[in-house]
Wavefront OBJ file of the C-alpha trace (Angstrom):
o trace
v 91.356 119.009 164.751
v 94.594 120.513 166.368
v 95.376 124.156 168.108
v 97.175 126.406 166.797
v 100.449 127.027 169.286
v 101.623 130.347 169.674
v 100.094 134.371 170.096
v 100.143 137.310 167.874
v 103.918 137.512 167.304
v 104.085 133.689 165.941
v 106.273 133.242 162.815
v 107.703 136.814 163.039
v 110.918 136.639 163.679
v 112.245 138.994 159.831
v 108.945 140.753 159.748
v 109.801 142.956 162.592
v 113.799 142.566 161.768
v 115.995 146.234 161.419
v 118.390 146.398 159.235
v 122.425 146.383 160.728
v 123.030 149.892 161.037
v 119.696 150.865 162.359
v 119.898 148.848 165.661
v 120.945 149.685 168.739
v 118.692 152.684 171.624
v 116.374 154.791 170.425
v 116.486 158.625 170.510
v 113.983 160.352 173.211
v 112.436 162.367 171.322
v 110.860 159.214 169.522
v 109.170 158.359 172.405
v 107.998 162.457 173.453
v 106.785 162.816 170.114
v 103.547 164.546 169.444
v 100.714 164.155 167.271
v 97.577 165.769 166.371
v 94.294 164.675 165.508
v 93.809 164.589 161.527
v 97.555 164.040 161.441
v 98.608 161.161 159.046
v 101.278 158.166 159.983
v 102.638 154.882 159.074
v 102.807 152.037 161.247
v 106.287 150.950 161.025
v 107.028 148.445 164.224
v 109.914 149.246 166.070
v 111.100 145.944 167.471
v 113.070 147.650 170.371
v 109.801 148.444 172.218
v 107.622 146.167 172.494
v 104.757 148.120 174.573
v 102.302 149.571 172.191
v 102.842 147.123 169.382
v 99.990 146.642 166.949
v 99.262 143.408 164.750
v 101.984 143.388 162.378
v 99.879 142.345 159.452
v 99.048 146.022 160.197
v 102.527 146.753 159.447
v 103.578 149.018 156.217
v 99.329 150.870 156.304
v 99.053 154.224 156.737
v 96.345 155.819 158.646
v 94.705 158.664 160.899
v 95.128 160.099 163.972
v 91.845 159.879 165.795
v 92.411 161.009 169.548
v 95.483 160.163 172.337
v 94.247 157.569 174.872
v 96.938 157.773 177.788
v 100.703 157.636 176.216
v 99.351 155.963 172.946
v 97.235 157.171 169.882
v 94.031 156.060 168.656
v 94.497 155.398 164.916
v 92.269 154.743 162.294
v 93.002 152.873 159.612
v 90.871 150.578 156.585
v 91.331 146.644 156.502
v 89.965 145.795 153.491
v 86.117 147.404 153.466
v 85.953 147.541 157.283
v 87.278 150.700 158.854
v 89.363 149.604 161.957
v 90.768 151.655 165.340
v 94.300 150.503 166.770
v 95.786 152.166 169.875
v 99.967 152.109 168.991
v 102.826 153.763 170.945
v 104.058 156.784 169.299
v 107.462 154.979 168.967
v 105.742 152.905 166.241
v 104.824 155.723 164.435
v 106.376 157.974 161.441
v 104.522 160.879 159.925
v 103.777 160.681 156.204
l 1 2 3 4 5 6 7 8 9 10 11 12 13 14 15 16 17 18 19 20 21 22 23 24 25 26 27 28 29 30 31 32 33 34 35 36 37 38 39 40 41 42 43 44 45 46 47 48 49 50 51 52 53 54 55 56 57 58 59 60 61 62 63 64 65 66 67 68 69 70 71 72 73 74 75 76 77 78 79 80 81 82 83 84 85 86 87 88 89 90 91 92 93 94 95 96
């Protein structure tokens, strides 16, 4: 039986692609962004930062803020049946 080669990110490459006129820096107040608990997101990956990135077949789900851990936030959010608890950088985050 052979390994599979690679980490998280393998076979990625247009999953996490922006569009043309989206690329380029970030504004600041993406990253000082605030949240509170109870607040709702979507995990949208921003492929600029790469610090805080979740699994993207998490990418596109919407979920709930559950508590700030350091810099990042605690999110909840359901896989399937199984209710699930990702820590993402607020950069990868957009309120719904």
């Amino acid at each position: 039986m052979t390994q599979r080669i690679g980490g998280t990110r393998r076979k990625s490459r247009y999953k996490s692609k922006k569009p043309r006129r989206e690329k380029g820096k970030l504004k600041t107040r993406k990253y000082l962004e605030e949240y509170k608990a109870g607040d709702k997101v979507l995990l949208k990956p921003e492929p600029f930062v790469q610090k805080g990135l979740f699994h993207l077949r998490f990418s596109g789900r919407s979920g709930i803020i559950n508590r700030k851990t350091g810099r990042c936030y605690e999110v909840r959010i359901k896989d399937s049946a199984k209710e699930k608890k990702i820590i993402v950088h607020p950069v990868h985050l957009k309120r719904c």
